[in-house]
Structures are given as structure tokens and as C-alpha cells.
MOPAC internal coordinates of N, CA, C and O (Angstrom, degrees):
PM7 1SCF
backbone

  N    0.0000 0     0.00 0     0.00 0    0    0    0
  C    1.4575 1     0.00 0     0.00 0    1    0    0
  C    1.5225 1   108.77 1     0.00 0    2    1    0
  O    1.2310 1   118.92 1   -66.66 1    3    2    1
  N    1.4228 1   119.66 1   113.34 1    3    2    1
  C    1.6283 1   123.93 1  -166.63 1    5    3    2
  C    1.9928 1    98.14 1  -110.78 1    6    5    3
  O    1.2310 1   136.02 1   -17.65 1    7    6    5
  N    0.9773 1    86.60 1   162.35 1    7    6    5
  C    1.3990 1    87.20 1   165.05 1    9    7    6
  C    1.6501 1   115.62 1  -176.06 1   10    9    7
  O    1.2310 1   116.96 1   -38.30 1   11   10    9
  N    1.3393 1   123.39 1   141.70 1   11   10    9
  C    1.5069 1   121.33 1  -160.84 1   13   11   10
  C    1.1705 1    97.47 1  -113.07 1   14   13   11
  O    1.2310 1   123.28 1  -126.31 1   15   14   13
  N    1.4287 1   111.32 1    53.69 1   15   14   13
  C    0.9940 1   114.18 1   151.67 1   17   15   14
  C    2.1844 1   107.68 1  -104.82 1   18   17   15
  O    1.2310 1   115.90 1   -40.63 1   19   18   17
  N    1.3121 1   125.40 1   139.37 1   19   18   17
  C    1.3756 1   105.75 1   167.49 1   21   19   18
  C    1.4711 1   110.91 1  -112.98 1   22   21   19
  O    1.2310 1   113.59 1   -55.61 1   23   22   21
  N    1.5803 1   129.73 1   124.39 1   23   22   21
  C    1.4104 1   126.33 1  -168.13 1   25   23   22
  C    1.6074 1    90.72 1   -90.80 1   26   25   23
  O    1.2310 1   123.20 1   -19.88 1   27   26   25
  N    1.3079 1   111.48 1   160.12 1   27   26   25
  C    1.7446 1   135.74 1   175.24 1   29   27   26
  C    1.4759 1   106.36 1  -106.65 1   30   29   27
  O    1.2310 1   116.86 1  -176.07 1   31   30   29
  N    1.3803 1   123.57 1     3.93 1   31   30   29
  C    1.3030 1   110.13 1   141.11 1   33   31   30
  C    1.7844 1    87.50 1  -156.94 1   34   33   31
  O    1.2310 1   124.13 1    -2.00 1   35   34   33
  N    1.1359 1   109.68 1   178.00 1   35   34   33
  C    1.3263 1   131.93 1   129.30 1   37   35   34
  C    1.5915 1   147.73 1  -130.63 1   38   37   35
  O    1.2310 1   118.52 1   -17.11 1   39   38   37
  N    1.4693 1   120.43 1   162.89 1   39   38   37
  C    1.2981 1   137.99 1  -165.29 1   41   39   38
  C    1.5429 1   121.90 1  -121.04 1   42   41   39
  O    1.2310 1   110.50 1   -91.43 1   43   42   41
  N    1.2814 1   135.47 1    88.57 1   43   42   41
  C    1.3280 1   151.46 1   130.03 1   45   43   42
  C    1.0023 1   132.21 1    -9.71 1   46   45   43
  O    1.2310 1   115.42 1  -114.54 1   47   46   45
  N    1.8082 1   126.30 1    65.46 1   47   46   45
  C    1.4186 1   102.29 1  -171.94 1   49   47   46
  C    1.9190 1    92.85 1  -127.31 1   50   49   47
  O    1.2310 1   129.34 1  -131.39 1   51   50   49
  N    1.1483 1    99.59 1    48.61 1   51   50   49
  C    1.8887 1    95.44 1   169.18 1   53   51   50
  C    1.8238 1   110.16 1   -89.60 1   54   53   51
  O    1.2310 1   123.53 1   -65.86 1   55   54   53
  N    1.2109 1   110.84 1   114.14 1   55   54   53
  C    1.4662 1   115.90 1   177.70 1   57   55   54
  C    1.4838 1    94.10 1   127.55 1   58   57   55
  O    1.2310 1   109.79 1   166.92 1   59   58   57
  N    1.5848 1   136.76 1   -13.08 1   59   58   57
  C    1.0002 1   129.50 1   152.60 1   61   59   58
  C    1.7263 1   131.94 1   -85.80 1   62   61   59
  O    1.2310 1   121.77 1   -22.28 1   63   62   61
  N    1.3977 1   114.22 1   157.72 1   63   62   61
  C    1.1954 1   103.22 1   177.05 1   65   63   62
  C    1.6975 1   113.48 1  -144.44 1   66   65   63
  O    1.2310 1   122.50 1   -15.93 1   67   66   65
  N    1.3862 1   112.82 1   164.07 1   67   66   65
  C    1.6128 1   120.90 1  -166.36 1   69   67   66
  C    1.3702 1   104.37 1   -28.96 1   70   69   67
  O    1.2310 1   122.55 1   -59.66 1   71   70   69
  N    1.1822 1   112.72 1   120.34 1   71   70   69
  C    1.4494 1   139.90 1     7.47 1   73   71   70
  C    1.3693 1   120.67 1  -129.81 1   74   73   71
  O    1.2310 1   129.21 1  -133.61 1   75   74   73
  N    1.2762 1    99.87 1    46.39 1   75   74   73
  C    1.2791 1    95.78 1   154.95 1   77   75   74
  C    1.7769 1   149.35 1   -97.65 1   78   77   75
  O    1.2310 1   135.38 1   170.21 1   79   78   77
  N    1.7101 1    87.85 1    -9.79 1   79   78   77
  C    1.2526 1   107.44 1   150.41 1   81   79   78
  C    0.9744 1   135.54 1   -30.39 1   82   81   79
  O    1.2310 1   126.72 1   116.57 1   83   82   81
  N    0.9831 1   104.69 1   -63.43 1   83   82   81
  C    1.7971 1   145.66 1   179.60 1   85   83   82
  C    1.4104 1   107.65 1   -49.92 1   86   85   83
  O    1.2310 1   126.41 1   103.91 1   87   86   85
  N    1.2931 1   105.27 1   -76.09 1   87   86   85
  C    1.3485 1   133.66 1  -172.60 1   89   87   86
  C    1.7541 1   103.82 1   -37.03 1   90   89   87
  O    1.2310 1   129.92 1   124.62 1   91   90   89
  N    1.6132 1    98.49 1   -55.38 1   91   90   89
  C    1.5832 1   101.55 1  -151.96 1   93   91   90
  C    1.5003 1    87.27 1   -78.18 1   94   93   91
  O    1.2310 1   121.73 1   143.61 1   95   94   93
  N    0.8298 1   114.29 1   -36.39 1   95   94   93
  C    1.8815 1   123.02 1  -151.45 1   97   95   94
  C    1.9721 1    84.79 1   -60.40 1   98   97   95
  O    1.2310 1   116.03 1   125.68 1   99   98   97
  N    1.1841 1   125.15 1   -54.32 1   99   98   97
  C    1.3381 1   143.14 1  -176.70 1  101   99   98
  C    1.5439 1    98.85 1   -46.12 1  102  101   99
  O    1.2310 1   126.39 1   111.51 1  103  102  101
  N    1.3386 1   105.31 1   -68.49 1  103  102  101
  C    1.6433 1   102.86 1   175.65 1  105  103  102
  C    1.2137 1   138.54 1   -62.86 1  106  105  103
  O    1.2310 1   116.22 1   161.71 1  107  106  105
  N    1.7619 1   124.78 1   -18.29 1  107  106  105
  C    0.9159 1   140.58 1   170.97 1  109  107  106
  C    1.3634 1   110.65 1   -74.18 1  110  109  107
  O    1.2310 1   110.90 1   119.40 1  111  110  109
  N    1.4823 1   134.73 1   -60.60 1  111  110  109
  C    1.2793 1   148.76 1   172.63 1  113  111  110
  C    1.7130 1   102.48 1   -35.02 1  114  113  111
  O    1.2310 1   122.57 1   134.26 1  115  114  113
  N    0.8960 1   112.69 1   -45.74 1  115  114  113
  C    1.7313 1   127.78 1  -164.79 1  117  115  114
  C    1.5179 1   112.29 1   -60.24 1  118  117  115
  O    1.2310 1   125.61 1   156.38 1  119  118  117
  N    1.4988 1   106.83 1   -23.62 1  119  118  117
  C    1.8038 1   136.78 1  -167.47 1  121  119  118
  C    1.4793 1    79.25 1   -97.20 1  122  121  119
  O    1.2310 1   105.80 1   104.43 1  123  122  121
  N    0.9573 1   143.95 1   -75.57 1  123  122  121
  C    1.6873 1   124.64 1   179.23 1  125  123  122
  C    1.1878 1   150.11 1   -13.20 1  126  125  123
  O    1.2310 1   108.48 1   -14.02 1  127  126  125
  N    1.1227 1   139.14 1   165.98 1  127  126  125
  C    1.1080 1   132.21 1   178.26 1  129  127  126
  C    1.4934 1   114.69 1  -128.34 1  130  129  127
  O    1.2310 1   118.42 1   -48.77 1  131  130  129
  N    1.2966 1   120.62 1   131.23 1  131  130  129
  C    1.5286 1    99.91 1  -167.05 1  133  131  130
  C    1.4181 1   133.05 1   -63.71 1  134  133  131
  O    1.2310 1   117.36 1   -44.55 1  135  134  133
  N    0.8406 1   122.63 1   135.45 1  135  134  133
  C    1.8369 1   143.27 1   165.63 1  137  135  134
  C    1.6485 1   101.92 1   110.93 1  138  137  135
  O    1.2310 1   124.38 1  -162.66 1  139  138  137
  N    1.8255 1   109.20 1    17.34 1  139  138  137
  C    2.0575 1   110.78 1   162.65 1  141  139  138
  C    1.2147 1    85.01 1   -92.16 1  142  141  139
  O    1.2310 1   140.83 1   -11.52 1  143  142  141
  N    1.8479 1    77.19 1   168.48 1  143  142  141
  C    1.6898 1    99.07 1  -173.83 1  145  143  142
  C    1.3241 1   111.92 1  -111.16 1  146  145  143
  O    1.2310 1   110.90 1   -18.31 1  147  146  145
  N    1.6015 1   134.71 1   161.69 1  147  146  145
  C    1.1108 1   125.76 1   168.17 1  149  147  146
  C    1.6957 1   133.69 1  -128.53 1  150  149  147
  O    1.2310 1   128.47 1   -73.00 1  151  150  149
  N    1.0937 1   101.30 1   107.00 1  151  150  149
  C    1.9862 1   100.92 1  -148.76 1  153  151  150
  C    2.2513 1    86.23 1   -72.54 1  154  153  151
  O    1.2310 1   129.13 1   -68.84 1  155  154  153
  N    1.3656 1   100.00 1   111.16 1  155  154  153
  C    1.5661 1    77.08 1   139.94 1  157  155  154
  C    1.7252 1   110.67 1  -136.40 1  158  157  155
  O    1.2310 1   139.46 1     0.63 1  159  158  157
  N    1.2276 1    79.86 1  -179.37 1  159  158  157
  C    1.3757 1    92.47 1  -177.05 1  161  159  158
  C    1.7255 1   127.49 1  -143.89 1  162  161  159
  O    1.2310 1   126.83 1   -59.26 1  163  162  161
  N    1.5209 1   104.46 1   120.74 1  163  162  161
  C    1.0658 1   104.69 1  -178.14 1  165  163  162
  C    1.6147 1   150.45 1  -151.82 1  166  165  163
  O    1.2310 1    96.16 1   -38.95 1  167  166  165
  N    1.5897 1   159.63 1   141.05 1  167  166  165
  C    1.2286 1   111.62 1  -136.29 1  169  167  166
  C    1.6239 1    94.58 1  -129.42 1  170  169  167
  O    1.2310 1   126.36 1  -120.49 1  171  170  169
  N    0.8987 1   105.38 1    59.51 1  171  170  169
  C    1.5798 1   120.63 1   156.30 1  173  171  170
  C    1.3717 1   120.41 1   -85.95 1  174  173  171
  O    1.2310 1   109.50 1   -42.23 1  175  174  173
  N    1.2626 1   137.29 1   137.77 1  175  174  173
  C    1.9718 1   123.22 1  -143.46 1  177  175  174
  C    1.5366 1    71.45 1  -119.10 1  178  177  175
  O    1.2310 1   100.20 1  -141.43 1  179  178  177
  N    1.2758 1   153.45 1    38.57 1  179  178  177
  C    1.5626 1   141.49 1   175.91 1  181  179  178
  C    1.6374 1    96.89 1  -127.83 1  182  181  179
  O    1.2310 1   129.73 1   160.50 1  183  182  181
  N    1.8043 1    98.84 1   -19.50 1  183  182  181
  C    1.7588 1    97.99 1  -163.31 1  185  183  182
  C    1.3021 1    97.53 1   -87.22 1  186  185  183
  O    1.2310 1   112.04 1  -166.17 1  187  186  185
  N    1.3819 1   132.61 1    13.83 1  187  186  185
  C    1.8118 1   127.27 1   176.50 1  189  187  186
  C    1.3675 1    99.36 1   -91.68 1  190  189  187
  O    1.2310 1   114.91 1   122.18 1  191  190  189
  N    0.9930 1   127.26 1   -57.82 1  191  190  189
  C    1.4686 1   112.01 1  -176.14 1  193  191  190
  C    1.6210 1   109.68 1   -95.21 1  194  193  191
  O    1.2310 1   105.57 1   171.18 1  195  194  193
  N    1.3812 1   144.35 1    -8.82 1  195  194  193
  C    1.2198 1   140.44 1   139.90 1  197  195  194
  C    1.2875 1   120.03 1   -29.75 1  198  197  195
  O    1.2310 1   113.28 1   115.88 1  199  198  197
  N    1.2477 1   130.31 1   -64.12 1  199  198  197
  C    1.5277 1   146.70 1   150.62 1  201  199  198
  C    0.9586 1   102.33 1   -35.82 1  202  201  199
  O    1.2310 1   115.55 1   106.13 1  203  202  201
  N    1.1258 1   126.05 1   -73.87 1  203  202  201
  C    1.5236 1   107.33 1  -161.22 1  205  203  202
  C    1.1152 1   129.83 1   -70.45 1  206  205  203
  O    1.2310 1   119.26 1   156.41 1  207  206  205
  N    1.4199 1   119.01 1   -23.59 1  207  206  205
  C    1.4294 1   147.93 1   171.46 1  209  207  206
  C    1.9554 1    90.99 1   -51.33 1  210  209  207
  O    1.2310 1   130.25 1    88.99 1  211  210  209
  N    0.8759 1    97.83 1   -91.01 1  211  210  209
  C    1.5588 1   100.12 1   172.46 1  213  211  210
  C    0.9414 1   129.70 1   -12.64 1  214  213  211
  O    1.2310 1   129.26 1   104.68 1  215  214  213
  N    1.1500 1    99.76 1   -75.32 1  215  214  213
  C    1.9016 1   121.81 1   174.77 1  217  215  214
  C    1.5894 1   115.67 1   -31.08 1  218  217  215
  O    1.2310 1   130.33 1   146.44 1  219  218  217
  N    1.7450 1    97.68 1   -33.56 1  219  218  217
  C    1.7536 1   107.55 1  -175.43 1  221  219  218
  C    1.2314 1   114.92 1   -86.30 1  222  221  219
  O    1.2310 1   131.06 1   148.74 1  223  222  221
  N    1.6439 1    96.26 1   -31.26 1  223  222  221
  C    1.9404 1   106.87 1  -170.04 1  225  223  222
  C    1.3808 1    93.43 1   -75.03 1  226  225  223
  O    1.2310 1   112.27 1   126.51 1  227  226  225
  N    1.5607 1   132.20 1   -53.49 1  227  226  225
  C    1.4743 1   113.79 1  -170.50 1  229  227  226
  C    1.3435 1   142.92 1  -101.45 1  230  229  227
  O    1.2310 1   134.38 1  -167.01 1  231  230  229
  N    1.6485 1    89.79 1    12.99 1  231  230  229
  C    1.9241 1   118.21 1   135.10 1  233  231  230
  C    1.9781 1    84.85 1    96.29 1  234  233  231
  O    1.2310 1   122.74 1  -151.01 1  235  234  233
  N    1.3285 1   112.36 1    28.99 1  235  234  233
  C    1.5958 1   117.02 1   159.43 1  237  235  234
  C    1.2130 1   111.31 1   -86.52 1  238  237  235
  O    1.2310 1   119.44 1   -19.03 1  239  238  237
  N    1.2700 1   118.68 1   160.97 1  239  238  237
  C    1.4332 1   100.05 1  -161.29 1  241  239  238
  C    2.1005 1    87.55 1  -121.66 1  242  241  239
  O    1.2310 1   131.69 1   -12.46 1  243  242  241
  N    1.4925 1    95.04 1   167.54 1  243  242  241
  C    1.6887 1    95.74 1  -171.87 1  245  243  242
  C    1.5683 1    89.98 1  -116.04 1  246  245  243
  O    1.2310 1   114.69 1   -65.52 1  247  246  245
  N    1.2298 1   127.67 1   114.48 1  247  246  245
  C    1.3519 1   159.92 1   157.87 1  249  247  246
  C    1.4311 1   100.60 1   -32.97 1  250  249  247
  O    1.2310 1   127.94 1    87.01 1  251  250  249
  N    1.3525 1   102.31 1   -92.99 1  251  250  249
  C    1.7062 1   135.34 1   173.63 1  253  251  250
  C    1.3506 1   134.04 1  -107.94 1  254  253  251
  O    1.2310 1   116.51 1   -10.87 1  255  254  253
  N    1.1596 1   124.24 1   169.13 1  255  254  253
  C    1.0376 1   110.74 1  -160.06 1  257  255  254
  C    1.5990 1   101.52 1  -154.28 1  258  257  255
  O    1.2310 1    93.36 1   -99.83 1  259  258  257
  N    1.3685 1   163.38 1    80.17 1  259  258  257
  C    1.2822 1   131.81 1  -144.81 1  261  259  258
  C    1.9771 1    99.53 1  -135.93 1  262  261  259
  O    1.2310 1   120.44 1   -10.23 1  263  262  261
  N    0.8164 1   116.76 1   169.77 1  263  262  261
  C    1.4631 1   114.64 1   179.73 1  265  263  262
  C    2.0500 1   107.51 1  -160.30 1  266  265  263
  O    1.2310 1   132.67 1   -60.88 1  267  266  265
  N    1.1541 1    93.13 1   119.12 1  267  266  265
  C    1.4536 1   118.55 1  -161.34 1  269  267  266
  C    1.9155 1   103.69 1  -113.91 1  270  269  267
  O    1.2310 1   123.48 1  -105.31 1  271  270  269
  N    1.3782 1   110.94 1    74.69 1  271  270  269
  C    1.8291 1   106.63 1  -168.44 1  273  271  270
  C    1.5355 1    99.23 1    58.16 1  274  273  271
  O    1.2310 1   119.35 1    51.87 1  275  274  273
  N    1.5745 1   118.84 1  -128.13 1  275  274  273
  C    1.2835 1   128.59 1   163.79 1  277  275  274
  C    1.5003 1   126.66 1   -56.59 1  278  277  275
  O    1.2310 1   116.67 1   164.00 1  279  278  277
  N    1.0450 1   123.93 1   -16.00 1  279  278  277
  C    1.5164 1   120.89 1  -161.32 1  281  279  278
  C    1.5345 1    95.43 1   -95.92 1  282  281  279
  O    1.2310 1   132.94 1   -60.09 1  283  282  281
  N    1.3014 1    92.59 1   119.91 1  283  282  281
  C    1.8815 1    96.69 1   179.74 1  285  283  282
  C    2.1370 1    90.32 1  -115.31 1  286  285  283
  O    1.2310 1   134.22 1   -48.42 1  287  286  285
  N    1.6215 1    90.10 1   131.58 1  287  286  285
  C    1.7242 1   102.12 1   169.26 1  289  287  286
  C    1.4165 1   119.49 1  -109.09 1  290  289  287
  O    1.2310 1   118.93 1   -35.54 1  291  290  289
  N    0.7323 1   119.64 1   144.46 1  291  290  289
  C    1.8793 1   115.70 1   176.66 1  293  291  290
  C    1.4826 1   103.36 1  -138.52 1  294  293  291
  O    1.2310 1   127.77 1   -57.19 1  295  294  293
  N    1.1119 1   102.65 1   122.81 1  295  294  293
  C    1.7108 1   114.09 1   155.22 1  297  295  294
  C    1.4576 1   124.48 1   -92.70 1  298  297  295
  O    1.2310 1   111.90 1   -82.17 1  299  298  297
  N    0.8997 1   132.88 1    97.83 1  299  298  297
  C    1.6203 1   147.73 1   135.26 1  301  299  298
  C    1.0535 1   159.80 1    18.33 1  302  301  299
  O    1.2310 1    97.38 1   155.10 1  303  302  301
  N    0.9218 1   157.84 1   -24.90 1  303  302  301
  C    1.5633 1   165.58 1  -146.46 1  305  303  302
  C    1.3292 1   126.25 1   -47.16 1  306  305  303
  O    1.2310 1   122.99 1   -90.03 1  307  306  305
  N    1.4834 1   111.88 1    89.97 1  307  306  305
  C    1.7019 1    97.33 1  -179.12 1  309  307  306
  C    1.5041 1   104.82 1   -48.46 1  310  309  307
  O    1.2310 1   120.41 1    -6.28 1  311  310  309
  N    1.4015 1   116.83 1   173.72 1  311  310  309
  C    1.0376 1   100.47 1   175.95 1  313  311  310
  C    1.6655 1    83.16 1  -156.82 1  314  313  311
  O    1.2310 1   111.57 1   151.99 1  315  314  313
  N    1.7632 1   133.49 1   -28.01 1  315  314  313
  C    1.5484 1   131.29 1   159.53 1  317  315  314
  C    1.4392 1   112.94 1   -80.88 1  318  317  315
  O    1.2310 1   120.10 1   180.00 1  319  318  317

């Protein structure tokens, strides 16, 4: 699974579940700088629309989006 997208960090949260998704994905983004990206990835079936939900409310924008069986990826973009 390739993707041209390149993230400036990434985030690991498969084996976790709500809310910590959330949580970390929030804190990680925050270490950014605006307009990097942030790949995480994770296979919690609440963190697809959790994420994304987010992503809209705090005006980051979602790049990508990819889903592999369980493995859900999201790309990032601070963007505040």
C-alpha cells in the first residue's frame, strides 16, 4: 500500500481504542507546524468517523483517507 502522500511525523494508535485515538491524534498534530502532515494509523472501527469528525470541527483538513480490512490511515494537515 504506497501513497504520495509524505507525513512529517507519524502516529500509531492500532491496539488502542476510543478515546484514545482521539486524544493522541489531537496531541500529536499540536507538535506540528502548520501546513505538515500527520499519517496515523489505526484500527479502531469508531476512529473513521471520530477522526474525521474532528478533522472538520477543528478546521484540519483530511488529505487521505485509506482503509486496509481493519487498518484505517489518515493523513492530516494542520492547517491552525
Amino acid at each position: 500500500m504506497g501513497s504520495d502522500i509524505i507525513p512529517d511525523a507519524e502516529l500509531d494508535c492500532v491496539g488502542l481504542y476510543c478515546p484514545m485515538p482521539i486524544a493522541m491524534t489531537k496531541e500529536e498534530i499540536e507538535k506540528l507546524e502548520v501546513g505538515q502532515v500527520l499519517k496515523v494509523e489505526a484500527d479502531d472501527p469508531a476512529a473513521e468517523e471520530d477522526i474525521k469528525r474532528w478533522a472538520k470541527r477543528t478546521g484540519h483538513e483530511l488529505l487521505k483517507f485509506e482503509k486496509e480490512g481493519t487498518l484505517l490511515t489518515f493523513f492530516l494537515r494542520r492547517m491552525k
